[in-house]
PDB file of N, CA, C and O in Angstrom:
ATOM      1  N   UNK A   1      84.772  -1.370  69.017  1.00  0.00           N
ATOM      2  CA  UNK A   1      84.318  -0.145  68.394  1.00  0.00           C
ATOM      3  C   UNK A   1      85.048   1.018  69.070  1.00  0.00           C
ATOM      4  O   UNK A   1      85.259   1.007  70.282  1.00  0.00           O
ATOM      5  N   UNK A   2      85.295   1.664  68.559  1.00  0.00           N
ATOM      6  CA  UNK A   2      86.140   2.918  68.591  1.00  0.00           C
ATOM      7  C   UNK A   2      85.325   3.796  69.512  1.00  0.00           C
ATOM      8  O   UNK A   2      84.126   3.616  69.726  1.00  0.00           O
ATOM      9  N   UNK A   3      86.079   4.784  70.056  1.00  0.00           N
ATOM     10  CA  UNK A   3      84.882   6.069  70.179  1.00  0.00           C
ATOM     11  C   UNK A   3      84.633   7.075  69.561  1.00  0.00           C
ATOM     12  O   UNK A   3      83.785   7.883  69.941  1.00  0.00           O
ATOM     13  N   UNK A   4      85.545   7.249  68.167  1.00  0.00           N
ATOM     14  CA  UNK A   4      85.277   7.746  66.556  1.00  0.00           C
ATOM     15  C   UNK A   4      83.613   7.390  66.084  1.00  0.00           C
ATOM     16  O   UNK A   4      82.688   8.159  65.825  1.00  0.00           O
ATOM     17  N   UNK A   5      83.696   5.575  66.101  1.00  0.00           N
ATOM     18  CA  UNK A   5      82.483   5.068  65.708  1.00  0.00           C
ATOM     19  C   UNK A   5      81.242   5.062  66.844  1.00  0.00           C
ATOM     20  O   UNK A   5      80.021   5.198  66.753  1.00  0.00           O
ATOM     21  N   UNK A   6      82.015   4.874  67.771  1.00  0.00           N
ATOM     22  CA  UNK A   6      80.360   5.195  68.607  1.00  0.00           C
ATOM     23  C   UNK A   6      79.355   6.534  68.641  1.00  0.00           C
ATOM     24  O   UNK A   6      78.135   6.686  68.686  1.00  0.00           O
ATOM     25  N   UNK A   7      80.764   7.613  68.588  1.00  0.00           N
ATOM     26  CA  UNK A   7      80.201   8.983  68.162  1.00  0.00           C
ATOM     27  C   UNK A   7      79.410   9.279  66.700  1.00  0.00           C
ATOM     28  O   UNK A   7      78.513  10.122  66.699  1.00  0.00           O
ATOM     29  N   UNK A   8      79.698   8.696  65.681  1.00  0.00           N
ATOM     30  CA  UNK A   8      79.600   8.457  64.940  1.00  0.00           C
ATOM     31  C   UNK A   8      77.494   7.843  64.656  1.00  0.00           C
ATOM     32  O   UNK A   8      76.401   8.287  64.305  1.00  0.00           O
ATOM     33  N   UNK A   9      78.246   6.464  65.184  1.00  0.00           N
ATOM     34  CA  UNK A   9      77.201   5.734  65.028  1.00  0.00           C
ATOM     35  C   UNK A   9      75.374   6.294  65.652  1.00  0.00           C
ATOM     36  O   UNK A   9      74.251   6.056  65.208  1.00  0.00           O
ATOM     37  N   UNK A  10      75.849   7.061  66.788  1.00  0.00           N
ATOM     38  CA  UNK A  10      75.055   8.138  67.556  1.00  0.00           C
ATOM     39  C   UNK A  10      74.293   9.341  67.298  1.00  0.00           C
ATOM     40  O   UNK A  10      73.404   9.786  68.025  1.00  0.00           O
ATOM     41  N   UNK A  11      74.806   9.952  65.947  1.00  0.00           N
ATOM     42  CA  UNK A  11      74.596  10.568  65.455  1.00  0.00           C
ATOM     43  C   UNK A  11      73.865  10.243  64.345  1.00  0.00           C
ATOM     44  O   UNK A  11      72.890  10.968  64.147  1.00  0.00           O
ATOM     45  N   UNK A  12      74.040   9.448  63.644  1.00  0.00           N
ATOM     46  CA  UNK A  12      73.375   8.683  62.889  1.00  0.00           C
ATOM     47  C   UNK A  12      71.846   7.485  63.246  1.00  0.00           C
ATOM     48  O   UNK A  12      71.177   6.642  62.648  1.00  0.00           O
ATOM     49  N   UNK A  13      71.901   7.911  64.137  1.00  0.00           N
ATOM     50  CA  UNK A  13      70.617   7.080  64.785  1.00  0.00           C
ATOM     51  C   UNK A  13      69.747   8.354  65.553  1.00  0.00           C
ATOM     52  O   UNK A  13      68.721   8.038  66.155  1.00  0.00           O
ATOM     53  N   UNK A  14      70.197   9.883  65.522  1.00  0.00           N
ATOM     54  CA  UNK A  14      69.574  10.711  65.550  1.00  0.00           C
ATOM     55  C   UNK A  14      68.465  11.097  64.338  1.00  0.00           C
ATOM     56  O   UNK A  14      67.374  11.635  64.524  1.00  0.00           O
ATOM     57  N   UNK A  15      68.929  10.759  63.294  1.00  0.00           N
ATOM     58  CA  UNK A  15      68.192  10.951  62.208  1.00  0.00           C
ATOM     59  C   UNK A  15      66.812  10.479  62.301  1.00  0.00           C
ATOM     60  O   UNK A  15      66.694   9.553  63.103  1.00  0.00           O
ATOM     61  N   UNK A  16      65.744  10.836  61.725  1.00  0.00           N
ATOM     62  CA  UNK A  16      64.310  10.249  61.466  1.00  0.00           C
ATOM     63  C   UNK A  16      64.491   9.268  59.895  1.00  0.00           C
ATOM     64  O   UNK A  16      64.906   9.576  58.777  1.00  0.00           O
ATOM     65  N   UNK A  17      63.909   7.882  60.533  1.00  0.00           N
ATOM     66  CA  UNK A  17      63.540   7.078  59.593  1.00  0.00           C
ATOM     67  C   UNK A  17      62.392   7.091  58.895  1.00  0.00           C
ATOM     68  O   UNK A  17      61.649   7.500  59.787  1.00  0.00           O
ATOM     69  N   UNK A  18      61.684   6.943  57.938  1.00  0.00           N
ATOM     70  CA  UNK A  18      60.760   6.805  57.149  1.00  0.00           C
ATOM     71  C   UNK A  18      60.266   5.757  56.553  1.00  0.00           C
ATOM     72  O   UNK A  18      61.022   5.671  55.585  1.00  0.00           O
ATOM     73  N   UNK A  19      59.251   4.591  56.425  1.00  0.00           N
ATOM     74  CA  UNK A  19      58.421   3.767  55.844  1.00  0.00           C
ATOM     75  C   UNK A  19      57.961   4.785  54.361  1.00  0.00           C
ATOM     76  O   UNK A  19      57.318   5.822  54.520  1.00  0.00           O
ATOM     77  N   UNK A  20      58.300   4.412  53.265  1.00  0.00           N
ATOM     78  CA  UNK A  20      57.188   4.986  52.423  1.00  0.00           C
ATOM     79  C   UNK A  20      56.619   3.323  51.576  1.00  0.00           C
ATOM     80  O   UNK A  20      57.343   2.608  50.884  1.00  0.00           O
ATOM     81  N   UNK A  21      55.320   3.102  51.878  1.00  0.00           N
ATOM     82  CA  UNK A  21      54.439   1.947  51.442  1.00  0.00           C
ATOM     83  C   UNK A  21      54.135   2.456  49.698  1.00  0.00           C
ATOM     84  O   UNK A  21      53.397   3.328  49.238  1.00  0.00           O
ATOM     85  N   UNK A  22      54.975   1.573  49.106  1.00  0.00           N
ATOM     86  CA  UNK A  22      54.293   2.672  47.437  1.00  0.00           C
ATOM     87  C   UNK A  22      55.312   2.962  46.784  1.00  0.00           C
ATOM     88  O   UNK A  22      55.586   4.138  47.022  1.00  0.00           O
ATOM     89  N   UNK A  23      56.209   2.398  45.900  1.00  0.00           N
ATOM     90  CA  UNK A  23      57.191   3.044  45.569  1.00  0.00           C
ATOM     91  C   UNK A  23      56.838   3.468  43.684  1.00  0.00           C
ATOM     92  O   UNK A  23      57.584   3.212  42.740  1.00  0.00           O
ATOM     93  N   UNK A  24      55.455   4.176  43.636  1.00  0.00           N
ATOM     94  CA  UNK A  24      54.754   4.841  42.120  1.00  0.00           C
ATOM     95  C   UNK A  24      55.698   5.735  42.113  1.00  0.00           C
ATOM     96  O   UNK A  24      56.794   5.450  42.596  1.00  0.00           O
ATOM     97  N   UNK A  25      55.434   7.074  41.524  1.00  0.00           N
ATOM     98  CA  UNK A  25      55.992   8.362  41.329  1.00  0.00           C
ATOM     99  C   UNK A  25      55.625   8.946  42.690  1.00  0.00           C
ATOM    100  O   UNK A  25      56.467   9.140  43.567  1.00  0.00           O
ATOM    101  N   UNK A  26      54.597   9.160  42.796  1.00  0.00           N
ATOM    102  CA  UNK A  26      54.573   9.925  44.406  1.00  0.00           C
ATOM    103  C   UNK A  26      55.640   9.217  45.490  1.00  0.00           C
ATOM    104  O   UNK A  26      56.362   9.874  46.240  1.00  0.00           O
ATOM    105  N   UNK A  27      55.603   7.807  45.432  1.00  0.00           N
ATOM    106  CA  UNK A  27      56.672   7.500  46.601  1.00  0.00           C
ATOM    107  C   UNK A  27      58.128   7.939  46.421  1.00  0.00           C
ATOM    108  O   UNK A  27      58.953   8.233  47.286  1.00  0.00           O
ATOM    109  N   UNK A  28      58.281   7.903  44.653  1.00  0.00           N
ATOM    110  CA  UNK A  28      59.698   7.799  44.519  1.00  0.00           C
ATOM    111  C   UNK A  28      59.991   9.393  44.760  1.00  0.00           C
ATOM    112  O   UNK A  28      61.083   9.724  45.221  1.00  0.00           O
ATOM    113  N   UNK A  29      59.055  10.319  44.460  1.00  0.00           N
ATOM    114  CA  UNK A  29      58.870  11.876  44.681  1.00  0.00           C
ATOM    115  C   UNK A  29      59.140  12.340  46.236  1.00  0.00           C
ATOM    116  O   UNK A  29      59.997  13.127  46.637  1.00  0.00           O
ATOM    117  N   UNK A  30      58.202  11.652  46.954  1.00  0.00           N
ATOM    118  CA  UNK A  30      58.773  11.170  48.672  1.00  0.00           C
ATOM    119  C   UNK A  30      60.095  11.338  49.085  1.00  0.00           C
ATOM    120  O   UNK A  30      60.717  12.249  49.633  1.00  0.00           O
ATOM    121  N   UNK A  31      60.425   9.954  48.582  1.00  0.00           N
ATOM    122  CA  UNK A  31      61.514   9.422  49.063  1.00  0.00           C
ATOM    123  C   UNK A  31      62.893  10.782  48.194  1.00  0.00           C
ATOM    124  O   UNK A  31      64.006  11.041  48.653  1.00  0.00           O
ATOM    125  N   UNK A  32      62.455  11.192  47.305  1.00  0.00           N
ATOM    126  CA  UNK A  32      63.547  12.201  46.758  1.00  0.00           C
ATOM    127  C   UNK A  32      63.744  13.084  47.882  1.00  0.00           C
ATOM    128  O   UNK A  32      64.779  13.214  48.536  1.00  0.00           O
ATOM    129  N   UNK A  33      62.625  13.687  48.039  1.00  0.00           N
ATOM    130  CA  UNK A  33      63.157  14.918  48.582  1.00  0.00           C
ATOM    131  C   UNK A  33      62.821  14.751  50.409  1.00  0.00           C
ATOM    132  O   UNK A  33      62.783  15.772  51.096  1.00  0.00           O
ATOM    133  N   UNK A  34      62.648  13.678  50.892  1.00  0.00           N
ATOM    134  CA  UNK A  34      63.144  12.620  52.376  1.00  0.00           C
ATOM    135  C   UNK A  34      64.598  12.760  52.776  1.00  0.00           C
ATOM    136  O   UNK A  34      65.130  13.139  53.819  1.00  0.00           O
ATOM    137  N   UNK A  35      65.220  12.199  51.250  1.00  0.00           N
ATOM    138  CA  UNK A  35      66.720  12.139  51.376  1.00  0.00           C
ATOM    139  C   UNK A  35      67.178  13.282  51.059  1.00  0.00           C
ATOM    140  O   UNK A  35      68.374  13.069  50.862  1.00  0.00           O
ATOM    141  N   UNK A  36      66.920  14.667  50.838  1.00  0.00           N
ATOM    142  CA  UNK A  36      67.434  15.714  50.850  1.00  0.00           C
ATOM    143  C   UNK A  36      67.242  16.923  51.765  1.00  0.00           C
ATOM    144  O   UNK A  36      67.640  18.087  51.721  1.00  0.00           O
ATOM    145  N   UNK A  37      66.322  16.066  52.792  1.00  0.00           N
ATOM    146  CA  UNK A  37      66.158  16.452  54.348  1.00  0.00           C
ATOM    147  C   UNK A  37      66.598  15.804  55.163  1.00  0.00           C
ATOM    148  O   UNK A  37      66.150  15.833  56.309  1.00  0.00           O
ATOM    149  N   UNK A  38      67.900  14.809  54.691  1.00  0.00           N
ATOM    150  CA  UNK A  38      68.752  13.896  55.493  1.00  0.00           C
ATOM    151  C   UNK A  38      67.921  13.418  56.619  1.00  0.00           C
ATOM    152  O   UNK A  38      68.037  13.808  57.780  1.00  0.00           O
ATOM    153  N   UNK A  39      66.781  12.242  56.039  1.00  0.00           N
ATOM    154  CA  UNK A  39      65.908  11.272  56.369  1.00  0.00           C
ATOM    155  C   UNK A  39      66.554   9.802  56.131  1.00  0.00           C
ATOM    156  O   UNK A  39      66.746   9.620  54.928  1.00  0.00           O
ATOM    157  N   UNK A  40      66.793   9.129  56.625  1.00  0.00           N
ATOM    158  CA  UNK A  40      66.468   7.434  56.304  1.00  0.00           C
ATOM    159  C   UNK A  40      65.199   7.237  56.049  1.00  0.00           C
ATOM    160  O   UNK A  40      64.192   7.367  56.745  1.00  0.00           O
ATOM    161  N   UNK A  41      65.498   6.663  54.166  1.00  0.00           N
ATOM    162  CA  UNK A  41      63.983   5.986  53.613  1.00  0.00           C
ATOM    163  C   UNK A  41      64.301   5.175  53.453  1.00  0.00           C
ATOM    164  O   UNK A  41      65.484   4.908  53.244  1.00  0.00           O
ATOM    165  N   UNK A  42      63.137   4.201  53.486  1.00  0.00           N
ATOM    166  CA  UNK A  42      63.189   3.023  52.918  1.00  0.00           C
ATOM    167  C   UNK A  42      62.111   2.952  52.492  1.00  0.00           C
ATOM    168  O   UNK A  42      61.183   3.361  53.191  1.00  0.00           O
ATOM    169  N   UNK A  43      61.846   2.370  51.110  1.00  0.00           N
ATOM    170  CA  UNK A  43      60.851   2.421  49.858  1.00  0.00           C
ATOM    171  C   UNK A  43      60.255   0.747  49.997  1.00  0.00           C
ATOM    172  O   UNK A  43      61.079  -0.134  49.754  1.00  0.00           O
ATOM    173  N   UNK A  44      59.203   0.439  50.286  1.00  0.00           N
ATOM    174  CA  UNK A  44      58.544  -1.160  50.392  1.00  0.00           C
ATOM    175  C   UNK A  44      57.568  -1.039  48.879  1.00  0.00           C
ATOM    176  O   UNK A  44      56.855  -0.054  48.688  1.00  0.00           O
ATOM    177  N   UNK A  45      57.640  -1.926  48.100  1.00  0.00           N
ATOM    178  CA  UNK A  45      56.834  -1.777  46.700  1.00  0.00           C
ATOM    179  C   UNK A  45      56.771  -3.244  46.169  1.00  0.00           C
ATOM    180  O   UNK A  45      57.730  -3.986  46.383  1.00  0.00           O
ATOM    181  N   UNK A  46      55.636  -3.707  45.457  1.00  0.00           N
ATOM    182  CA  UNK A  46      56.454  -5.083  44.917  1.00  0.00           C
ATOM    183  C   UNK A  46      56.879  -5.377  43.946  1.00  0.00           C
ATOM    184  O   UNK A  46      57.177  -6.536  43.655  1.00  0.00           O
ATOM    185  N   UNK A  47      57.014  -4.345  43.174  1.00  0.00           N
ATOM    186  CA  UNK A  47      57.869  -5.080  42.059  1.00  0.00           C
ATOM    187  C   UNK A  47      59.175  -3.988  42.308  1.00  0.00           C
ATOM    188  O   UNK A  47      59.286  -2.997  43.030  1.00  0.00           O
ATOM    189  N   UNK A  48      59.856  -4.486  41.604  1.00  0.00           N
ATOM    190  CA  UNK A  48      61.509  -3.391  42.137  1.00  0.00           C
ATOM    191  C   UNK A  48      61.866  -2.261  40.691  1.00  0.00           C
ATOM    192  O   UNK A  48      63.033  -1.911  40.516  1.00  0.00           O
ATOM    193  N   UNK A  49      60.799  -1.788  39.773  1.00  0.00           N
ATOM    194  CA  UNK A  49      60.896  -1.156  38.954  1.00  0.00           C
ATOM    195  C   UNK A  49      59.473  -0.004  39.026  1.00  0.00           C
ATOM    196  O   UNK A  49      58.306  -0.100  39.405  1.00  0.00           O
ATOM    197  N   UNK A  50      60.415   1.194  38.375  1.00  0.00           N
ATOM    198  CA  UNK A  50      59.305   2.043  38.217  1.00  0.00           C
ATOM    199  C   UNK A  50      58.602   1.877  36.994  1.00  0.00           C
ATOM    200  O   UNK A  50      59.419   1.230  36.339  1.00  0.00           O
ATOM    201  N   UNK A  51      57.528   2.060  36.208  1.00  0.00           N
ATOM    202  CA  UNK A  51      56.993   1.768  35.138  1.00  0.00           C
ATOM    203  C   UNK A  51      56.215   2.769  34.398  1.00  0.00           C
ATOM    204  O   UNK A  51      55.166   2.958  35.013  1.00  0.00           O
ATOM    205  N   UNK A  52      56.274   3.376  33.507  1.00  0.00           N
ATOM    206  CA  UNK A  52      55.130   4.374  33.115  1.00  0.00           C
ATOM    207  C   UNK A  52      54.892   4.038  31.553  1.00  0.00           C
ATOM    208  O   UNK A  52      55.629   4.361  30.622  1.00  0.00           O
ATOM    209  N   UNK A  53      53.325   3.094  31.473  1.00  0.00           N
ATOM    210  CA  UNK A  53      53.179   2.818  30.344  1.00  0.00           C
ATOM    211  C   UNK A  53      51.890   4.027  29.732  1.00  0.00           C
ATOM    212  O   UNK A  53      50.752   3.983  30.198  1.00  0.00           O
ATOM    213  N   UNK A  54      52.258   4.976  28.733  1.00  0.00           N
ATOM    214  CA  UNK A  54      51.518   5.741  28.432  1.00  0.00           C
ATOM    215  C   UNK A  54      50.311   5.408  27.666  1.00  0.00           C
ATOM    216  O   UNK A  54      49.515   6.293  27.353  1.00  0.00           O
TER     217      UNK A  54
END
């Protein structure tokens, strides 16, 4: 590893990670604006689709 990538990699492990349990509209609402506060999300849900049956 370089010291490009270690610097790198260092900086990137400064960031705050996030659990969001729930990936409905509120999680996916979460997780939107998580990642536009340059957060690591990660979304846990069980099925892998959003769904909105009216």
């Amino acid at each position: 590893m370089s010291s490009e990538q270690a610097a790198a990699w260092r900086l990137e492990r400064r960031r705050p990670r996030v659990v969001i349990v729930g990936g409905g509209f509120a999680g996916a609402a979460a997780a939107k604006r998580l990642r536009r506060a340059n957060v690591d999300v990660t979304v846990l849900d069980r099925t892998n689709h959003l769904l909105f049956q009216p």
